[in-house]
Every structure is written in structure tokens, then in C-alpha cells.
N, C-alpha and C positions, 0 to 999 in steps of 0.2 A: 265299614264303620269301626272306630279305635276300640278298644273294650276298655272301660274304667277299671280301677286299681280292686274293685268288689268283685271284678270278674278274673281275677287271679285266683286260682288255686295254690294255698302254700306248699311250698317245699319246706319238710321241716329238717333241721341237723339230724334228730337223734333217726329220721326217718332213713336217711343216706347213712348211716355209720354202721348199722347191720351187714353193706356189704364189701367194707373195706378189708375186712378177712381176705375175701374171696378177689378182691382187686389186690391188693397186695401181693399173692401170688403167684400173678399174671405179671408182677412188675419185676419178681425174684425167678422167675425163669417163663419163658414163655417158648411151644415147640409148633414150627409149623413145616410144611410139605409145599414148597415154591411151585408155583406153575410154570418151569423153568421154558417149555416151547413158546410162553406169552409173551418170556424175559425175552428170548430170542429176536421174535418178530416185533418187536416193541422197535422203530425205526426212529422215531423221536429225541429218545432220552439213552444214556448209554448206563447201562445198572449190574452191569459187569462186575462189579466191586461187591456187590450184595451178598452173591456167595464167595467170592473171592476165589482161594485155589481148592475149593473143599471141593472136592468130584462125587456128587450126590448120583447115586443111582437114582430110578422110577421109582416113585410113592417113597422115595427117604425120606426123612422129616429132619430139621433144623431146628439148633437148641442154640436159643442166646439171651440173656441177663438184663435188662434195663436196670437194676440196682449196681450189679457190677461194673456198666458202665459210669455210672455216679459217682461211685468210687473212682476207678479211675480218670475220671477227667477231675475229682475234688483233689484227689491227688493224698488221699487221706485215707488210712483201711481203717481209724475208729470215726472222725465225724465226717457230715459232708458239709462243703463247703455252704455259708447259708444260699447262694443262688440257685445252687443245684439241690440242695434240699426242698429249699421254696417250689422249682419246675419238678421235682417228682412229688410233693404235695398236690400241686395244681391238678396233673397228671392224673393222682390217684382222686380227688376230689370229685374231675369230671368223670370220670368213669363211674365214681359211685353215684351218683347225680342221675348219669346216662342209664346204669341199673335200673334205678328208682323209677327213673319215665317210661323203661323198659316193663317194669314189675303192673305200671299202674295200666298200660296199654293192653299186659297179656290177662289182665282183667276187663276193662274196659268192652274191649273188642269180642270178647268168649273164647279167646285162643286157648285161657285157662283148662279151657272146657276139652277143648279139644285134645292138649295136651295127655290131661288125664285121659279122656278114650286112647288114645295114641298106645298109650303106655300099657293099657290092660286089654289093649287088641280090641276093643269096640268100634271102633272107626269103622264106617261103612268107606268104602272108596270113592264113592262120590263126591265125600268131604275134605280128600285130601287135597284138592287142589286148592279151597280155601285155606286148608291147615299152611299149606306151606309158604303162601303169600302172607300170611297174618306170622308167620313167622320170619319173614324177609322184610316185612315194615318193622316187627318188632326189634330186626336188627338196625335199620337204620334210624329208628328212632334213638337207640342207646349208643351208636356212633356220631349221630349229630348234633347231640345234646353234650356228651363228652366234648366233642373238635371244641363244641362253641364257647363250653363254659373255659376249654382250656385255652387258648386265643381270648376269651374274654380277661380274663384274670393276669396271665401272661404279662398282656401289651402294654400292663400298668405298670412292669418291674424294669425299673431304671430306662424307659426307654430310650433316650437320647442316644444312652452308650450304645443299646442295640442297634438302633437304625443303624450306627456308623459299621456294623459290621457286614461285611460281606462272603459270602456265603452260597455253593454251587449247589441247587437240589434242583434233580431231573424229574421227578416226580413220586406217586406210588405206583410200583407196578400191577398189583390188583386189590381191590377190598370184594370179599367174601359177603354175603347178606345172609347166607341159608337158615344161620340160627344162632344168637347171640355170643355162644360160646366161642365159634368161631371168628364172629367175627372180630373180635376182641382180639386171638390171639394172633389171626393174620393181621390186622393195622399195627398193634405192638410189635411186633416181629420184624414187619418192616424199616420202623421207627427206628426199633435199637438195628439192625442193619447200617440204618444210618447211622448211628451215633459212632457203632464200633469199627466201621467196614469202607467209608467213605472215605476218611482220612481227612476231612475237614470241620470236626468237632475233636478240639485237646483243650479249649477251655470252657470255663460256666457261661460266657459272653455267646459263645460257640452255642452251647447246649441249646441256650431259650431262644437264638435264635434259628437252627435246624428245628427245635419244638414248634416254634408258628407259622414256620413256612410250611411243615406238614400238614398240622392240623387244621390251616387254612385251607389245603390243597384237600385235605379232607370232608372239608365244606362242602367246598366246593362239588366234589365228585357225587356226593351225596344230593344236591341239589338238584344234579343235573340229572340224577337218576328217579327223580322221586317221581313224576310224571306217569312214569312207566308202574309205581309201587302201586300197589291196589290196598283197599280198609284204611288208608290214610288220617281218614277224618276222623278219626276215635281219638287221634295224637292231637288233629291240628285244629280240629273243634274246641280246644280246652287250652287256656294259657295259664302257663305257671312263673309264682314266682318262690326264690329262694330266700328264706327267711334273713335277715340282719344283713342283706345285701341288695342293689339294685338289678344284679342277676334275674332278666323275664325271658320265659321263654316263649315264643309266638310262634307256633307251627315252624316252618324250617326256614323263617325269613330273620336272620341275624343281624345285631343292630351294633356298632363298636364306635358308636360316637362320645368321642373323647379318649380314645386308645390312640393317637397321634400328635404330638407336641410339635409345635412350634422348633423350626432350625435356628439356632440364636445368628443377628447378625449385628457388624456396626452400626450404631445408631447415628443417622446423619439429617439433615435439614435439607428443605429445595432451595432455602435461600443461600447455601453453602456452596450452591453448585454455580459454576461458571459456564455463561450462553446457553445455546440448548434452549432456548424461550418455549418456541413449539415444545418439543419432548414433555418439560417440566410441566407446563399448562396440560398436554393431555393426561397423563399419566395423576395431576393433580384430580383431574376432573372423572377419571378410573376410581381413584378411590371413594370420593365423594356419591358418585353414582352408586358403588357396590357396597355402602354402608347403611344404603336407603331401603337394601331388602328387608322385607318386610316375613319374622318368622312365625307369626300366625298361622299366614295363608302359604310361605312357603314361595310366597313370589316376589320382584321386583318391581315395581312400580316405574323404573328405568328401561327395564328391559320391555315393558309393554311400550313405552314409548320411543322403543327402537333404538337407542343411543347408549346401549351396553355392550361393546361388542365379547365377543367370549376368548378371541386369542386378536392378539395383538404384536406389532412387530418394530424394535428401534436398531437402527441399523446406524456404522459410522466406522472409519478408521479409529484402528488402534490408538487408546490414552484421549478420547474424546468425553467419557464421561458416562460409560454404559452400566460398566456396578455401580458407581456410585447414584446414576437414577433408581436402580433397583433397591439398594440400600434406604434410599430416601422413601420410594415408594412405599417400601414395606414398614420406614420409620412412623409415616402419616398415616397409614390404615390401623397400624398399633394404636397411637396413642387415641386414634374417632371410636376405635371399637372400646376401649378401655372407658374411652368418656360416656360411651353409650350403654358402658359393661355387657357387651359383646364379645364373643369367643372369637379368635382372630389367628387363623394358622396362616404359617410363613412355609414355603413347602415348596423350593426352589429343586430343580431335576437334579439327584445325584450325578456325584463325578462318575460313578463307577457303575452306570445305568449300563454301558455295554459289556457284554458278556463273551469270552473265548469259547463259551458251553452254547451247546448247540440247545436253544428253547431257552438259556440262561437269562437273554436280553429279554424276552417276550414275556417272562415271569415277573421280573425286576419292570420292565414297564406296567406291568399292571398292576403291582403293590403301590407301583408313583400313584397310578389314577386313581387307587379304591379310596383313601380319602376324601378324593375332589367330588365324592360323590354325597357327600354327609352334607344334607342341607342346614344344619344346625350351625354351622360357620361362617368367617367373612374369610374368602381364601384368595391368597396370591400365589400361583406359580409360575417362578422366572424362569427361563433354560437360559443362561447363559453361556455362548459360546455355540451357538444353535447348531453352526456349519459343521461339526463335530458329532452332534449326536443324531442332524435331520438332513445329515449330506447324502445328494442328488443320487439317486440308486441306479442311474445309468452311465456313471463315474465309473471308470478302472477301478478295481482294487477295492472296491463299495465292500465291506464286511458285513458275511449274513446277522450278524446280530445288530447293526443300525438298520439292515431292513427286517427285521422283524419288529427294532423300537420304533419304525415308520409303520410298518402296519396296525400296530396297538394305537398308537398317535391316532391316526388316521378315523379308526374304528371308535375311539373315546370321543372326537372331537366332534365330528359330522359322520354320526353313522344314527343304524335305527335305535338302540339304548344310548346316544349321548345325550343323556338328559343337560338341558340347562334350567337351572334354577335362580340365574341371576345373580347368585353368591362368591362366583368367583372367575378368575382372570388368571390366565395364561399367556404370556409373553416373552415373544423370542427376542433376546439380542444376539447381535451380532455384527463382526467387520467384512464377514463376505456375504452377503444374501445372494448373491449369483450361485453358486455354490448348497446353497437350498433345496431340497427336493420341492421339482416343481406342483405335485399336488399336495403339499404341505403348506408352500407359497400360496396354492389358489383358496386358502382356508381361512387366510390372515385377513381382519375385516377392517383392521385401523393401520395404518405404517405412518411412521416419523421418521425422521432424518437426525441421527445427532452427531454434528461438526464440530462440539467444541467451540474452541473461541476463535473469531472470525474478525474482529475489529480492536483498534485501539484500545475502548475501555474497558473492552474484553480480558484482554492481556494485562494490564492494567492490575483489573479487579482481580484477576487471578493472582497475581503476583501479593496482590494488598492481603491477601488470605493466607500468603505465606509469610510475610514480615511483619505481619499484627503481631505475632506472638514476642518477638524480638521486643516492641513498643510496650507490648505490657509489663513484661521482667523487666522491662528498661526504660523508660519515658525518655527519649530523645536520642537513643541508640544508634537507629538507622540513621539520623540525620540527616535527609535528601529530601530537596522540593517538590513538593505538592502540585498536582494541574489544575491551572487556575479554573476557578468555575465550576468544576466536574467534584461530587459527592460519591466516594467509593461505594460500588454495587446498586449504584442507583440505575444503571441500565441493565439489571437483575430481575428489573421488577416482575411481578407477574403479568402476563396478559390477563384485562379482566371482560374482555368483550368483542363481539366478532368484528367492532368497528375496527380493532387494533388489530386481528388477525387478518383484516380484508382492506387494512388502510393503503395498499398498495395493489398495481397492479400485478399480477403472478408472472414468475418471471422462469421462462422455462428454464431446465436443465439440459433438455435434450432436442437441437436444431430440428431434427426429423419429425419429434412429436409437434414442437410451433408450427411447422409448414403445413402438417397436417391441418391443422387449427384453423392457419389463416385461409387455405386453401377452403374448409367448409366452411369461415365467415360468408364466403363468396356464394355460397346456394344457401346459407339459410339465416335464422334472426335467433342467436342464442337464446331467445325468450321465449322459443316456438319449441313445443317437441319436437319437432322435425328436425329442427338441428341437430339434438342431440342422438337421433336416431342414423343422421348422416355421417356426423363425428365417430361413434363407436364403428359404425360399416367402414367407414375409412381407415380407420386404424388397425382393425383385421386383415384388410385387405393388403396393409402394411407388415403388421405383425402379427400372426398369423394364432400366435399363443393367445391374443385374446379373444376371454371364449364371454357363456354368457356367468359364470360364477363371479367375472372377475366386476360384469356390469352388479349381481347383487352384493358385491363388496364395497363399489362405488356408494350404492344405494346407503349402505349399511353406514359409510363412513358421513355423508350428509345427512341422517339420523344421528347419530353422534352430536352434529353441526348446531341442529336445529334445539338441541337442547343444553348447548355451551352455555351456560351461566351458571354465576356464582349463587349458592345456597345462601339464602339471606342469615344476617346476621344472631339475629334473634334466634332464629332455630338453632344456633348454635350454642346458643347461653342458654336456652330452657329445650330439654328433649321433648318435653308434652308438647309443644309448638307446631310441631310435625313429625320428629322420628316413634314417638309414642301413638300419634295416630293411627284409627284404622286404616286399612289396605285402600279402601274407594277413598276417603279425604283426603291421605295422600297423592293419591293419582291426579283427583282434582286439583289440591297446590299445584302438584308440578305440570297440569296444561294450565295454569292462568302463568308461571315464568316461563312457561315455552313461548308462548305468544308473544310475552311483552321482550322475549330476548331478542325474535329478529328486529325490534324495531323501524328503520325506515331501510333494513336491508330485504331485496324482494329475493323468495325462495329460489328464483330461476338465476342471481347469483352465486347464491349457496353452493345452486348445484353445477354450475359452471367451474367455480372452484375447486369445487374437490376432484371433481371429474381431472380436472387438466394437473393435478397434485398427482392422484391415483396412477392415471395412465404413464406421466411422467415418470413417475415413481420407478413403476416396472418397468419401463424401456430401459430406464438407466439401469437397472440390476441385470437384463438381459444383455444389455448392450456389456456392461460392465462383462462378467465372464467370457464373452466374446474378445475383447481387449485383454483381458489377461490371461487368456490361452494364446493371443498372439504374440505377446509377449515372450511368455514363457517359451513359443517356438523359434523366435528372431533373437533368444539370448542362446538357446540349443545350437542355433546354426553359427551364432558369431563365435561361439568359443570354437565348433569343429573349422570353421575358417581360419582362425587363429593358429589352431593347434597344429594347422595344414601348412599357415606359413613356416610358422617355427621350423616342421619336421625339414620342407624345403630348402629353408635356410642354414641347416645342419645343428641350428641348439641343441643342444641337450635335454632331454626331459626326466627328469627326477623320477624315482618310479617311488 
């Protein structure tokens, strides 16, 4: 159960300002004695640079400056720059903070007590082994409350600019617990290590962002250590907060909702976009669905009704129209969440998610994911360009840092913590899906097709989208005749019902999958289970890749189906109509338009459809890569045939 704001203990200022003497200090010179055999065996991370060329004998101790490095990167020997003044603020903030939690637990707990026997040699020996655990919680308690408050405070100073930097951190190579002193000044030590020793902090942009990818990583290690810590509950029994700040601290479960902004993009419209009917209609009905979560309960009311999927996939040759859906997507979730005054992050996969540092990409993937995890938001992330950062790992030449950002993938998306909350959508594009790692592929629960434009008015309206502008500076400019009958972009329109998406028979793509098809019309009655149980045996038997994940994608994609309709109008003009609703009355609206959406379409079409979309789908992406590996072989051998005449013939070849 949550504890109310009565069940906070204050933090007060003048409380933490007793021990900034003593953190200060620590920030003007700090000495430690490296465990340099751990540096050694450490096979992970390369930390080589840490001592650099200093030749430290056994038990040497290392002396280096967090202020002088301030200096140095402000570039100033009287002020520091205000960013790096601000990050050795913060810095020295959390640590007095971390004292304070420190100070209240070695009371709390009787460590007090203990200490004094310690000190005047009364200590019986049987207590030392409480003494020294109550002194190893009491370190991680002023290491975790520090990392936190300083990542908390951090992530709020200019961050745009920060995300855009990039930045190599192997990790820490050890944090000490034994007793607060220490521990202090190995995590510091480390810290300015990096700062002075790495070579990749020389500006303030630099600084705050090596500061939070430490003290994140410092979180973390602490986290993961805490299980093993013993006397715990003296800390995590009791929540604190920091006076004239939203600063709480809850045992050692950290909370940074709202320390990530929004990536700015161009603001575009669906109706701007040319063809692409399907794409635009799902990706319409993505966002509409993920603005229904409901932050009460924390749940979706969508998602219980099966038709939210969580990654999603629009595949298409090149200049068909794959940013500019993402652009639009993310145009529309803006302005519902803004209507709704809804938090709404735009949180598209960096360029620069892969790493030449070995552990570099697996770091940088999971900064992408910590985000997607704050249920407090309406979240869109696009990969664009997917074959790039989720290409096939049994490819030549595959780079271990895209298989490590497939493994974090992998582990966020369908693993035992990928939480879904219904808040957000992940979707690849791209012009190769063959090229896809194939259990990356078996993940994707919704795929579209985007072609661009495909017919007359097609071309048409696109062109009309370029020579409006000419017409407005100019009324009569262009001066070229109109098609008679036909209204620019009116074959734009949206799809608004499954009567219009199912107005036609489905028309394969792929000869081998149809044969399939008509082949099982032959033993069974699409309207019977048995059909479809014959059809998918058939198609294994065929292609051998389909397995059972791809039949509950199938599943997943006619869930979707079944809840294709348009949010009635009204709820859009008044939020209290539905979006202000409880979580149950919600759920209820949306089974009475579930119902009324199939209308006189029977479920065992639905599911005929998708099935024969789905299956299709993938043959052609398998088949596809197969086609253009042969290609790529029959242009290798015509040019060595060529090259063969030439030499035959005496040409010359240019070198």
C-alpha cells in the first residue's frame, strides 16, 4: 500500500547543511587504493585509462580532485562555468542528503550504539558481525540516496541538449560498502577517474552527462545488491521527504517520472499523407486506442480487450511514406494527449544506439527502455530504419553491439519484467524486413504494408500537394486543367469500417501461399475450426519458419480487428463522456462498440482475413531475402563473366 504525504518524514535544509564541510572535502581531493587484480579480470568493460600510466605499487593509494576537474573542463581558474557549478552542487547536495539518511539509520538501527562500544573496546565479539552489516547497509543507504537525489535533480538541467550527447562509460569497477567513509571515497574516485582519465569529458554537456550515467549505474549496483544487505528495514520502513522539493525517498525503489522530454519532430497531418490507406487507418487507431489508458488503475481498457498490440511493424520501399507516418503519428497522439492534458513522450530509437565499445550498445539500449517503463505517460517509440539497428545476427559481418541492442530488445519486449501497461507503442519501420532478425520479427503482433501511391488519383493528389502552394502565392499560376469529376484528395479519405476494409476479396501476394489456401478450401469450410487448423499445418509444412508465436500474432492482429472503430464523436467534444470515466465504465462502452463494430461481418471472416494478410505477409519478407541474395549472386557472377570477356578479348582495364 502507497503511504500518504503524513507518512513522510521531512528532510529539512538546515538538517543536510551540517555536512557539507565534510562533503566538500571529498570533492577537493579524494585518495583511494584501486583493486587493480579486479580492474584486471573485469573481461566486460575496458578501465585501462583509470590509472593510466601511473605504475601503482600493492596497497598504493590514488590522489585526484573532482573540483579541479571543474575547473578544468569550465575552462576558468576563478568561476565555474554555471553547468558545471550547478553538477558539483547537485553532487555535493546528494551526498549531504545521503549523510543525513546515513546519520538517521546509525541511529535508527542502534549501529550508534554499537559504534561507541566499538570505539572504547566494549564490543563483545559476538556482535561484531551485526556491527559490520549495520555498517555496510549504512553505506548503501548514503550511496543510494546520493546516486538518487543526484540523477534526480540532474535530468532536469537542460536536457534535450544532453540526451543529444553521446558518451562511452564501461561501467564502475567496484563500490566498497564496509563503512561510509569509504564508501564515499571509492565511488568519487572513480567518478573523477572518469572525468579526468577517460578522455571523453572536455565539456559542461560532457560532465552532466558522464555524472548520470554513473550515478545511474550506481543505482543500479546498489539495487542489486541490496537483497543480500541485512537490518534494511530501519531505512526502508520509513519514507522521506525533502523540504521545498518533490524529492521522496521510498526505500531503494527510485522514481524519475518526468526526467525525459519529448524529441521535437515536424508537425504533419494524416490527411497530408498520400495512399498508404491501411498504414494511416491503423496507426490512426494506435493512437486512439493508447490515449484510452486509463492512469488511475494504470491499465488500458484496450489492452484488456486484446487490440493494443505493443510493437508494431510498416514496412515499404524507399520514399513511400515511412517518416512521414511516424511524424503524423506522433503529430496526433500530441495534440489527444494535450486535449486530454496528458503527458505524451515522443521517444524515437537514437541514431547512435550502436556502440564500437564493447557493453556500449547494451548500456545505451537500456537508457532507450528505462523511460518506456514510467506508467505515467502516453508513449510512442519509432525505430526507424529498423534493418540497421535489428539486422538478422546470423548475417556476416552482424556487429556485437546490434547483438547486444537485440538482446536488451528482446528481454524489454517479451521477457519475464516486460511489463506492459498499455501506455505505449513501439514500431519498426522499414524498406527491408527480410533483413530483420528473425526473433525480433516473431515479436511484431500488427504489420502494414506502406506502397505509397499506387493509382492515378494517387499521383495525382500527390502532385496537388505540391502545386497548392504555387495557387496560393498565385491564383492562376499553374494554369493546367483539372480532372473532370474527381475532387483533389478525396481518395484520401480515411477508412472508417471493416465494411471498407473487407469490401473486397483479399488478394494474395504470394502464388505459393493462394495454392496453399485453395488447396485447404478442398478439406475444410473456413467457418469450421478445422480449417484453420489445416491451413496453418499446411503452411509449416510449407514453410517451415512458421511456428506457434506467429499463430498468436495472427490472434493478436484479429483482436486488433474486432475492435476497429471509430471513438464516437461526442467523446471527443466532452472528456467526462468517457475519457474522465472510471476504469469498469469504460471497459463497458468499449464492449457495447465492440459488438455493434462487426455488424453483419461474421468473426470467422475477420479471422480468415487476417490469417491470409499475416501469413502472406511473411512469406513475402522470407521469400523477399531469398530473391535478393540471388540477385545480389547473378549480378557477382555477371560482372566476373564480363570481366572474363573483356580480359579474353585483350581490353584494357583501368586499374
Amino acid at each position: 500500500m502507497e503511504r500518504g504525504e503524513t507518512a513522510l518524514l521531512p528532510i529539512k535544509e538546515d538538517d543536510i547543511k551540517e555536512y557539507r564541510e565534510e562533503i566538500t572535502a571529498y570533492l577537493k581531493s579524494v585518495s583511494w587504493t584501486p583493486d587493480q587484480q579486479k580492474r584486471k579480470t573485469n573481461e566486460q568493460i575496458d578501465l585501462s585509462f583509470l590509472i593510466q600510466n601511473k605504475t601503482l605499487s600493492v596497497n598504493q593509494s590514488d590522489e585526484l580532485s573532482v573540483l579541479k576537474n571543474a575547473i578544468r573542463i569550465s575552462d576558468d581558474r576563478i568561476l565555474l562555468s554555471n553547468t558545471v557549478n550547478f553538477t558539483i552542487n547537485t553532487i555535493r547536495e546528494g551526498f549531504c542528503v545521503g549523510r543525513y539518511l546515513a546519520a538517521l539509520y546509525e541511529k535508527a538501527s542502534g549501529l550508534e550504539t554499537l559504534l561507541f562500544r566499538n570505539k572504547d573496546g566494549s564490543m563483545h565479539q559476538s556482535e561484531q558481525p551485526e556491527f559490520h552489516d549495520k555498517m555496510e547497509a549504512q553505506s548503501a543507504v548514503m550511496l543510494f540516496t546520493a546516486a538518487y537525489y543526484i540523477v534526480w535533480k540532474l535530468s532536469k538541467h537542460r536536457p534535450e541538449e544532453v540526451s543529444s550527447i553521446n558518451i562511452e562509460f564501461g561501467g564502475i569497477p567496484e563500490v566498497k560498502l564496509s563503512r561510509p567513509t569509504r564508501a564515499a571515497n571509492c565511488v568519487l574516485y572513480y567518478y573523477c577517474a572518469y572525468l579526468e582519465r577517460s578522455n571523453t569529458v572536455r565539456t559542461e554537456l560532457e560532465m552532466v552527462k558522464m555524472t548520470l550515467l554513473y550515478f545511474e549505474r550506481l543505482i543500479e549496483e546498489i539495487q542489486m545488491r541490496k537483497d543480500s544487505i541485512k537490518y534494511l528495514d530501519f531505512f526502508t520502513n520509513n519514507h522521506y521527504k525533502l523540504e521545498h522539493s518533490d524529492f521522496v525517498v521510498q526505500g531503494f525503489e527510485p522514481s524519475f517520472t518526468g526526467t525525459v522530454h519529448s524529441i521535437t519532430f515536424n508537425k504533419i497531418k494524416m490527411e497530408e499523407i498520400v495512399a498508404n490507406r491501411e498504414a494511416k487507418h491503423m496507426f490512426k487507431r494506435f493512437a486512439e486506442r493508447l490515449v484510452c489508458h486509463d492512469f488511475e488503475t494504470g491499465k488500458n481498457p484496450m489492452l484488456e480487450l486484446g487490440g493494443l498490440p505493443s510493437i508494431t511493424m510498416a514496412d515499404g520501399k524507399p520514399g513511400t511514406g515511412k517518416s512521414m507516418l511516424i511524424a503524423a503519428t506522433a503529430t496526433l497522439l500530441q495534440e489527444k494527449c494535450e486535449w486530454l492534458g496528458i503527458p505524451f513522450l515522443f521517444w524515437p530509437l537514437p541514431e547512435n544506439i550502436i556502440s564500437t565499445y564493447q557493453g556500449g550498445s547494451a548500456e545505451r539500449a537500456l537508457e532507450w527502455f528505462r523511460p518506456m517503463a514510467d506508467p505515467n505517460k502516453i508513449i510512442f517509440a519509432p525505430i526507424d530504419d529498423a534493418e540497421n539497428n535489428l539486422e538478422e545476427r546470423t548475417r556476416q559481418n552482424v556487429s556485437a553491439g546490434v547483438r547486444e541492442f537485440i538482446g536488451v530488445f528482446l528481454r524489454n519486449t517479451e521477457g519475464a519484467y516486460a511489463v506492459n501497461n498499455g501506455n505505449r507503442l513501439i514500431s519498426l519501420f522499414t524498406n527491408i524486413p527480410d533483413q530483420i532478425d528473425k526473433a525480433v520479427l516473431s515479436r511484431i503482433q500488427v504489420r502494414v504494408s506502406i506502397d505509397g501511391a499506387e493509382n492515378k488519383m494517387d499521383f495525382m493528389d500527390q502532385d496537388h500537394l505540391w502545386w497548392r502552394k504555387y495557387e496560393k502565392l498565385s491564383p492562376g499560376f499553374v494554369n493546367m486543367t483539372t480532372p473532370n469529376g474527381y475532387e483533389y484528395m478525396a481518395g484520401q479519405k480515411d477508412l472508417n469500417s471493416l465494411k471498407e476494409v473487407y469490401s473486397t476479396d483479399y488478394q494474395f501476394q504470394q502464388d505459393s501461399v493462394k495454392e496453399i489456401y485453395e488447396d485447404t478450401l478442398k478439406q475444410g469450410d473456413p467457418t469450421s475450426h478445422e480449417f484453420f487448423g489445416i491451413f496453418y499445418s499446411n503452411i509449416q509444412k510449407k514453410y517451415p519458419f512458421f511456428s506457434s508465436r506467429d499463430l498468436r500474432n495472427i490472434q493478436k492482429a484479429i483482436d486488433a480487428r474486432v475492435i476497429d472503430f471509430d471513438l464516437p464523436e461526442d467523446w471527443w467534444e466532452t472528456p467526462e463522456a468517457f475519457f474522465k470515466q472510471e476504469y469498469d465504465t469504460k471497459l463497458g462502452m468499449l464492449r457495447e462498440l465492440m459488438k455493434a463494430n462487426i455488424g453483419d461481418l461474421s468473426f470467422a471472416e475477420i479471422r480468415l482475413r487476417e490469417a491470409q494478410f499475416y501469413i502472406d505477409t511473411a512469406v513475402r519478407i522470407n521469400q523477399t531475402g531469398i530473391e535478393r541474395e540471388i540477385k545480389e549472386n547473378a549480378k557477382r557472377l555477371h560482372i566476373q563473366h564480363e570481366a572474363s570477356k573483356r580480359m579474353q578479348n585483350g581490353e584494357a582495364i583501368e586499374a
